[in-house]
C-alpha positions as CSV (number, residue, x, y, z in Angstrom):
1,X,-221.9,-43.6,36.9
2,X,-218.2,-42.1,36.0
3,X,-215.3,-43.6,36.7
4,X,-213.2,-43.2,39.1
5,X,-210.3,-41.2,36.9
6,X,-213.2,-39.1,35.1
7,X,-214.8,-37.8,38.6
8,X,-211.5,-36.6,39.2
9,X,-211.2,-34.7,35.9
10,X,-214.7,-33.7,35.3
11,X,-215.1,-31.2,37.9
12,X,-212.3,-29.0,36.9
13,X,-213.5,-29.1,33.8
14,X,-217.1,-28.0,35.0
15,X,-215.6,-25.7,37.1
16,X,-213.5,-23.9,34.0
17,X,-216.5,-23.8,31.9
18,X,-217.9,-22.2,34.7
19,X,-215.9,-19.8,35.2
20,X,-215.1,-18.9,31.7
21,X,-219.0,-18.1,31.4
22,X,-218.7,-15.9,34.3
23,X,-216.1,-14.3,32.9
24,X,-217.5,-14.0,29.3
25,X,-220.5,-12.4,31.0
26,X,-218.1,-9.9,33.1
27,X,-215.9,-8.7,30.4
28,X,-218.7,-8.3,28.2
29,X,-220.4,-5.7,30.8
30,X,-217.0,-4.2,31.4
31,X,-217.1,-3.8,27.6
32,X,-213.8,-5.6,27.2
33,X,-214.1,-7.8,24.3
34,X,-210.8,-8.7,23.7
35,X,-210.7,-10.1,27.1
36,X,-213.8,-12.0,26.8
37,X,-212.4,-14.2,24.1
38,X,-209.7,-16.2,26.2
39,X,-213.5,-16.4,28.8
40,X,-215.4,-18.1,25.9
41,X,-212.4,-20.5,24.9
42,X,-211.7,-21.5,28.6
43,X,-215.8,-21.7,28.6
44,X,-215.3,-24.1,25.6
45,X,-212.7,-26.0,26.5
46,X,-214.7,-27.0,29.8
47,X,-217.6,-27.7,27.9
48,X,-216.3,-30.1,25.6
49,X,-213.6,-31.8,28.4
50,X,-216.4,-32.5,31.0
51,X,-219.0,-34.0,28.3
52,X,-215.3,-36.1,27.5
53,X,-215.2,-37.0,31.1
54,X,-219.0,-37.9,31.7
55,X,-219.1,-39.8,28.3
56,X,-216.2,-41.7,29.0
57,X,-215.4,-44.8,27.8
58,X,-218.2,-44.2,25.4
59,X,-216.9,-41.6,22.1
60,X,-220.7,-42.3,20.8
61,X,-223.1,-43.5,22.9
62,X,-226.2,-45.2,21.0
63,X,-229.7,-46.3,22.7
64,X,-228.2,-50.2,22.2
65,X,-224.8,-50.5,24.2
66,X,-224.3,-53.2,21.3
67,X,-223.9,-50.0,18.8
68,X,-221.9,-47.6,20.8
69,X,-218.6,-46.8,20.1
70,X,-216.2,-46.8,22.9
71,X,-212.6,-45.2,22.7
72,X,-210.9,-48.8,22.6
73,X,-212.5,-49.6,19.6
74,X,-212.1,-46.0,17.9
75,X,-208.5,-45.4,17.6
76,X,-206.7,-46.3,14.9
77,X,-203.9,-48.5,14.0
78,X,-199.9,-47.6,15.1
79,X,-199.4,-47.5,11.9
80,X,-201.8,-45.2,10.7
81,X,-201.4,-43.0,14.2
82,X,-197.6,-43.3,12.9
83,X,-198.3,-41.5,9.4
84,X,-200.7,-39.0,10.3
85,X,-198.2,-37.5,12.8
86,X,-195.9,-37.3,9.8
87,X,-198.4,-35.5,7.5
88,X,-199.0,-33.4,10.5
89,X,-195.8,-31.9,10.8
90,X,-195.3,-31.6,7.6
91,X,-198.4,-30.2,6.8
92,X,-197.6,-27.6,10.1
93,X,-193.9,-26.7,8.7
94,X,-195.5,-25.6,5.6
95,X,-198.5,-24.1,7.0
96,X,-195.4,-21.8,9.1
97,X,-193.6,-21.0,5.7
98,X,-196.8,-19.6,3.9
99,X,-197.9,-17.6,7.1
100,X,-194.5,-16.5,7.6
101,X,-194.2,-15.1,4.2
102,X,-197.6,-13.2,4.2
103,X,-196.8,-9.1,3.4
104,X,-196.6,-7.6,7.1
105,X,-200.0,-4.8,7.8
106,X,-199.4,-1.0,6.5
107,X,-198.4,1.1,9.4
108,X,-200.0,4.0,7.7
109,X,-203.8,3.0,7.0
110,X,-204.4,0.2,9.4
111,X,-206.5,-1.5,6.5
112,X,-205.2,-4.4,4.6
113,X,-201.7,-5.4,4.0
114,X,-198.9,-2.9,2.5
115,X,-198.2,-2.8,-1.3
């Protein structure tokens, strides 16, 4: 049986995995692929949130309740929380610089980067 807070998120979720199937399934007839992409994440995204919601608190249910692991006992320590957002950002700032520094595309073929 889900919770009280989950029944409250899972059916938006459902409902955007729903709808991002439809629309992965419209665009795709309309031929507009670039358009079906955002569908298919949105379809995605409600896929993995409402399995979230109907799981929860279990992370990883197993046949003895014994064995599962529920989000309480999954997280980790402040500390180590604390550290891993500091490699995080750092890792992001220089994951910017690199990208940033890539040679722009070649106006003129359209196939690779410029010289």
């Amino acid at each position: 049986m889900l919770c009280d807070g989950c029944r409250r998120g899972f059916l938006p979720a459902y409902a955007a995995a729903v709808a991002g199937l439809a629309g992965v399934q419209f665009e795709l007839r309309r031929r507009g692929e670039l358009n079906a992409f955002p569908a298919s994440a949105a379809y995605l995204l409600g896929m993995l949130t409402s399995v979230a919601f109907g799981l929860y608190p279990m992370v990883l249910p197993a046949r003895n309740a014994a064995y599962s692991l529920a989000v309480a006992s999954a997280k980790a320590g402040a500390y180590d929380l604390k550290i891993g957002l500091i490699w995080w950002v750092i890792g992001m700032i220089l994951a910017t610089i690199y990208f940033g520094r890539l040679p722009e595309r070649s106006e003129t073929d359209g196939h690779g980067y410029a010289d």
